[in-house]
C-alpha positions in Angstrom: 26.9 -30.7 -16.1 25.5 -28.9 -18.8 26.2 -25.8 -20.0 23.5 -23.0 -19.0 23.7 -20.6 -22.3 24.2 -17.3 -21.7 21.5 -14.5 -21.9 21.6 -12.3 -25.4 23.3 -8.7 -24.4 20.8 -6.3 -24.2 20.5 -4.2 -27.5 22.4 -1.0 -27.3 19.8 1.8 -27.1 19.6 5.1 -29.5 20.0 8.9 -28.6 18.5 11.7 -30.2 18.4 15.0 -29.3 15.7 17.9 -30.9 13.1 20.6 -31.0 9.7 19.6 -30.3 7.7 20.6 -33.1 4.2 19.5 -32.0 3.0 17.5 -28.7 0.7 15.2 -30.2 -0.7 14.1 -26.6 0.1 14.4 -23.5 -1.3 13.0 -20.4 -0.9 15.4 -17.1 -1.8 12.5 -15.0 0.7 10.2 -16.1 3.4 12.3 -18.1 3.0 9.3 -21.3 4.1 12.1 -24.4 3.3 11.3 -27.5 6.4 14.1 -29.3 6.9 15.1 -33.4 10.3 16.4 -33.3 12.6 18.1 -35.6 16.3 16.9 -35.5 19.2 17.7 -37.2 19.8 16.1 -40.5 16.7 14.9 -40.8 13.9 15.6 -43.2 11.3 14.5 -41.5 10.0 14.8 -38.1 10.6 12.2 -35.6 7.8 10.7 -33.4 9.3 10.4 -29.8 6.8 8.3 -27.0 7.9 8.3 -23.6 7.1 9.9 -19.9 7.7 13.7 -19.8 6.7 15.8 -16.5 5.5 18.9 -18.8 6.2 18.8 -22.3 5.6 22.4 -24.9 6.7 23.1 -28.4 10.1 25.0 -28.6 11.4 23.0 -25.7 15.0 20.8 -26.1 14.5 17.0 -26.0 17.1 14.4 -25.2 15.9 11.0 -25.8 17.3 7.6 -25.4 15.5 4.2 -26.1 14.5 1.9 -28.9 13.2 2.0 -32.5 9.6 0.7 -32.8 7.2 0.3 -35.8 3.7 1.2 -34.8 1.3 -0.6 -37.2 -0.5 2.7 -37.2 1.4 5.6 -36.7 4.8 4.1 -38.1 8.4 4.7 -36.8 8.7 5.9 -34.0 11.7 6.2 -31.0 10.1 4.6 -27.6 12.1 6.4 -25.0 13.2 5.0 -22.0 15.1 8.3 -21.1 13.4 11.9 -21.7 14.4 14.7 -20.8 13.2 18.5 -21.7 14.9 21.7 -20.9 13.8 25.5 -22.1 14.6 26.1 -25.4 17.8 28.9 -26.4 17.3 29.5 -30.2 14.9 32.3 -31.5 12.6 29.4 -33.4 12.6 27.4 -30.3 11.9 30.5 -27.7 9.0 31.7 -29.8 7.7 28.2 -30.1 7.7 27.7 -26.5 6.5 31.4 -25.3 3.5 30.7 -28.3 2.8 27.2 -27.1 0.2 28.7 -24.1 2.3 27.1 -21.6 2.9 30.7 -20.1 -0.5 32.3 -19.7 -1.1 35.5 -21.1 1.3 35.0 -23.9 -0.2 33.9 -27.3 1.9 33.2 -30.9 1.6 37.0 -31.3 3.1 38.1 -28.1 5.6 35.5 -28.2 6.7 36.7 -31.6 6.6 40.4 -30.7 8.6 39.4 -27.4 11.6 37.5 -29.5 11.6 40.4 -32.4 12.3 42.8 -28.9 14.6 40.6 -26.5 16.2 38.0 -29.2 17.2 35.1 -27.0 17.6 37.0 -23.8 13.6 36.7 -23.8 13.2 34.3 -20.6 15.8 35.9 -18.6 13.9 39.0 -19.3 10.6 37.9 -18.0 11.9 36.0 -14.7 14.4 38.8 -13.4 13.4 42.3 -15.5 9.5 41.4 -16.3 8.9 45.1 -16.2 11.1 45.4 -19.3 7.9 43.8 -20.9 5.7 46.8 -20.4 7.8 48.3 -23.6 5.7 45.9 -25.6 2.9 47.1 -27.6 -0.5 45.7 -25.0 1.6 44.5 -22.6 0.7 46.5 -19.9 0.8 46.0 -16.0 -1.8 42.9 -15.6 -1.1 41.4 -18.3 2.7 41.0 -17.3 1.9 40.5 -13.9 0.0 37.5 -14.8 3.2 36.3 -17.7 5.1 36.5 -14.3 3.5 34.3 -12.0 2.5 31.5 -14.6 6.2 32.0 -15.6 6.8 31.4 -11.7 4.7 28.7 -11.7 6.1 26.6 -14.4 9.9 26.9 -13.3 8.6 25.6 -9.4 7.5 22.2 -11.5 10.7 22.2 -13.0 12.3 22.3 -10.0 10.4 20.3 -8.5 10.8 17.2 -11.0 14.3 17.9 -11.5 14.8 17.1 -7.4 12.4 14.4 -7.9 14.4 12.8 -10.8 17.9 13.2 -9.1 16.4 11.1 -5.9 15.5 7.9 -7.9 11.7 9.1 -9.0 10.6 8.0 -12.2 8.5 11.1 -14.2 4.9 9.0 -14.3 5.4 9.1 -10.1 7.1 12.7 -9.4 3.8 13.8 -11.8 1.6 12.3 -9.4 3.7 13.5 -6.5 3.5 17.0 -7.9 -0.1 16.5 -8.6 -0.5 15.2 -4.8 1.6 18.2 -2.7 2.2 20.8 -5.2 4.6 23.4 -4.3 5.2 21.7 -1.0 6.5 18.5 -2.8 10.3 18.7 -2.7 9.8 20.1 1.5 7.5 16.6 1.9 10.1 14.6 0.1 12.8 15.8 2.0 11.4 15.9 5.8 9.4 12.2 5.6 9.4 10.5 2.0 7.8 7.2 3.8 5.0 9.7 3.3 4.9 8.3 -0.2 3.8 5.3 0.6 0.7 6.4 2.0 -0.4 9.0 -0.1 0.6 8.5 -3.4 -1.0 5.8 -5.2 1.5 2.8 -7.0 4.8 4.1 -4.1 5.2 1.4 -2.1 7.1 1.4 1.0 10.5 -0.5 -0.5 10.1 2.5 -3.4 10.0 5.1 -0.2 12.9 3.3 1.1 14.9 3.7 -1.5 14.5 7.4 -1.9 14.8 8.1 1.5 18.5 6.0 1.6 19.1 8.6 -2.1 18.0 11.4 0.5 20.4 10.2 3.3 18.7 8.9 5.8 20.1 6.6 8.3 19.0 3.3 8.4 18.8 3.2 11.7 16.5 6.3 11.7 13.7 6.7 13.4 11.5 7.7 10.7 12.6 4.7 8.7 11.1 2.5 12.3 8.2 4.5 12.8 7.6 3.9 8.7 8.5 0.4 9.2 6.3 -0.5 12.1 3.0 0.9 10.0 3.9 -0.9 7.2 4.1 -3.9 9.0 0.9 -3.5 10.4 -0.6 -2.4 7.0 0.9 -5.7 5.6 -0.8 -7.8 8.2 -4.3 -6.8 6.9 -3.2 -8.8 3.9 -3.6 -12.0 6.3 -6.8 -11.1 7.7 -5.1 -9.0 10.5 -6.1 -5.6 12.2 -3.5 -6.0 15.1 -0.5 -7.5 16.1 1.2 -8.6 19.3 4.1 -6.2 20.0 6.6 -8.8 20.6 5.9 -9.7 16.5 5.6 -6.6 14.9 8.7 -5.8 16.6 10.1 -9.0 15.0 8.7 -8.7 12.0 9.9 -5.1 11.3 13.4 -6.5 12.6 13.3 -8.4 9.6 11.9 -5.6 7.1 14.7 -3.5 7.8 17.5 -5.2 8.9 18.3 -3.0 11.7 18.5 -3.6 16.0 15.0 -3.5 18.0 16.2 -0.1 19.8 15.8 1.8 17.0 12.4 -0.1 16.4 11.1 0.0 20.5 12.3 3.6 20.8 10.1 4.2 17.7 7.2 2.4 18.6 7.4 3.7 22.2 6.9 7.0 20.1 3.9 6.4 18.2 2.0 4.9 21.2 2.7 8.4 22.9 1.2 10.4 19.8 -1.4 8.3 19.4 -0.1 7.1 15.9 -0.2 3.6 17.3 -2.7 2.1 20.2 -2.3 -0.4 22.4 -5.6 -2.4 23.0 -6.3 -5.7 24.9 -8.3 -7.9 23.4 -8.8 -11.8 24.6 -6.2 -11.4 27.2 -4.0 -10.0 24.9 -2.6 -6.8 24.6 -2.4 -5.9 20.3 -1.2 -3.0 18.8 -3.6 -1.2 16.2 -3.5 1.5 13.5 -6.1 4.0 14.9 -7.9 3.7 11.7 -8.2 -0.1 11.8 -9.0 -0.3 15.5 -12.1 2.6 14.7 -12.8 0.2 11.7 -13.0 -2.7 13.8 -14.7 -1.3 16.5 -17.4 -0.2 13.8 -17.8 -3.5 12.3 -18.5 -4.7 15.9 -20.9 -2.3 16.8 -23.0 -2.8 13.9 -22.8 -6.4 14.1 -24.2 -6.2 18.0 -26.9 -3.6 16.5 -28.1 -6.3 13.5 -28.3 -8.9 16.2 -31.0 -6.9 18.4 -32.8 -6.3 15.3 -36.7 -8.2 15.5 -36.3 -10.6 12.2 -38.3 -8.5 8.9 -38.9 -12.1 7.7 -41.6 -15.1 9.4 -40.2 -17.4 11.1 -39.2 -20.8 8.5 -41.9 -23.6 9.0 -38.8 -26.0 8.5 -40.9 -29.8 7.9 -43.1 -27.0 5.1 -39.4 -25.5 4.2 -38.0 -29.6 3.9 -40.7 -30.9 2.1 -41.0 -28.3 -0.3 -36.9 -28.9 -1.1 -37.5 -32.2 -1.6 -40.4 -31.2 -4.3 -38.3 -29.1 -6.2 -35.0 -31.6 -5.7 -37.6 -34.3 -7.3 -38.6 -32.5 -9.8 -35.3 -31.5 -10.9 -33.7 -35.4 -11.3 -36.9 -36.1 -13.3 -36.1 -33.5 -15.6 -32.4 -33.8 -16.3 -33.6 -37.8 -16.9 
């Protein structure tokens, strides 16, 4: 027998750790960050690429990934890992505060803000915000409005942070974010099959798999009534709007791994909300999506309407329509001769 080599062990990766100086791009859709960081010991700034939920100057960066040459913007430290957290240091509060991440707070408000509360700036705005007032045009609105985009920025912290610790990579929780807003993490939590059908690129394994990080039982269920719709969703690759019940039960047996009560009590469940229908068709008796069984039914209707329809065209002369093909056929073979 001969020997099958080995594969190479994977290249160690690199950490770094920093200030962001400047956010060169950043893409809210996506959370692809394009970072020039300042880090210890280090002249010059570092370029840092990666996925970042929100990303502002002054915040604290901990990176991990590889060392790339860009043929046009140089070195550069392509992150598999990134991670951001508020900054603590004067320099790096005034950055951030400057940034116009928090709105109503400019570079001169940020700078009067740090000369007044030093580092104890943040804590100052999210539990004694009327401390603010002391500042010269800082008055009641205006720190009202530093409040609630303050607010606003630590819910999609939070909510990313959750989002991270369940399995979610930072390009998805954006678009989950983007998707429910301040609702996400309550979404997440009560039905995160829900994934699968809203946000785009979250299949239902990728559901799965959070909801086992969440705790759910596989034996839930949510996880059946999840399973049995995917099923069905899957058949439509196959040509299928409907399947017998005997084989979606079967084929969701297989999906998941888990005994057909879970999977009848489930489906039993949807047919009495309506989630699933029952329909016979042929002598058969099929189980639908509503949304497929209106789209068939559509499709059918407008296929009976077309053939009620008087013809716009004349009726086809077919010796005129043959002759004439042999013409042209003719004409053709003497041509390519």
């Amino acid at each position: 027998m001969v020997p099958v080599p080995s594969p190479p062990n994977p290249q160690p990766e690199d950490a770094l750790a920093g200030l962001i100086e400047r956010v060169t791009f950043h893409s809210e859709e996506t959370g692809f960050a394009v970072l020039r960081v300042k880090v210890k010991n280090r002249r010059e700034l570092v370029t840092v690429v990666g996925s970042l939920a929100s990303a502002s100057p002054g915040e604290w960066i901990t990176a991990q990934g590889h060392w790339v040459r860009d043929s046009t913007h140089g070195l550069q430290l392509s992150a598999t890992f990134l991670e951001s957290t508020p900054p603590t240091s004067r320099e790096g509060i005034e950055k951030y505060l400057g940034s116009g991440m928090v709105k109503g707070i400019g570079p001169i408000y940020a700078k009067k803000m740090v000369e007044r509360f030093g580092e104890n700036v943040l804590a100052i705005i999210e539990k004694s915000s009327a401390e603010l007032e002391s500042i010269d045009g800082i008055g009641p609105e205006r720190r009202r409005r530093i409040k609630a985009a303050w607010k606003e920025q630590q819910s999609i912290r939070a909510i990313i942070i959750f989002l991270h610790s369940n399995g979610v990579s930072t390009s998805r929780a954006v678009r989950i974010f983007k998707t429910y807003g301040d609702d996400s993490i309550e979404i997440v939590r009560s039905n995160p099959y829900s994934l699968a059908r809203d946000i785009p690129g979250i299949g239902f394994k990728s559901a799965d798999l959070i909801a086992s990080k969440l705790g759910i039982p596989q034996d839930s269920l949510i996880r059946s009534s999840a399973g049995l719709s995917h099923t069905l969703w899957e058949a439509t690759r196959s040509g299928h709007c409907a399947l017998p019940e005997n084989l979606l039960v079967n084929k969701t047996h297989q999906l998941l791994g888990v005994d057909h009560l879970p999977i009848r009590e489930a489906l039993s469940r949807l047919l009495v909300d309506r989630q699933l229908i029952r329909e016979p068709v042929g002598g058969k008796t099929l189980l639908y999506l509503p949304s497929l069984l209106a789209a068939e039914v559509t499709v059918a209707k407008r296929i009976r309407l077309l053939t009620q329809l008087k013809p716009s065209l004349p009726p086809i002369d077919a010796p005129k329509a043959i002759a004439w093909a042999e013409t042209q056929t003719g004409q053709a073979l003497a041509t390519s001769q």
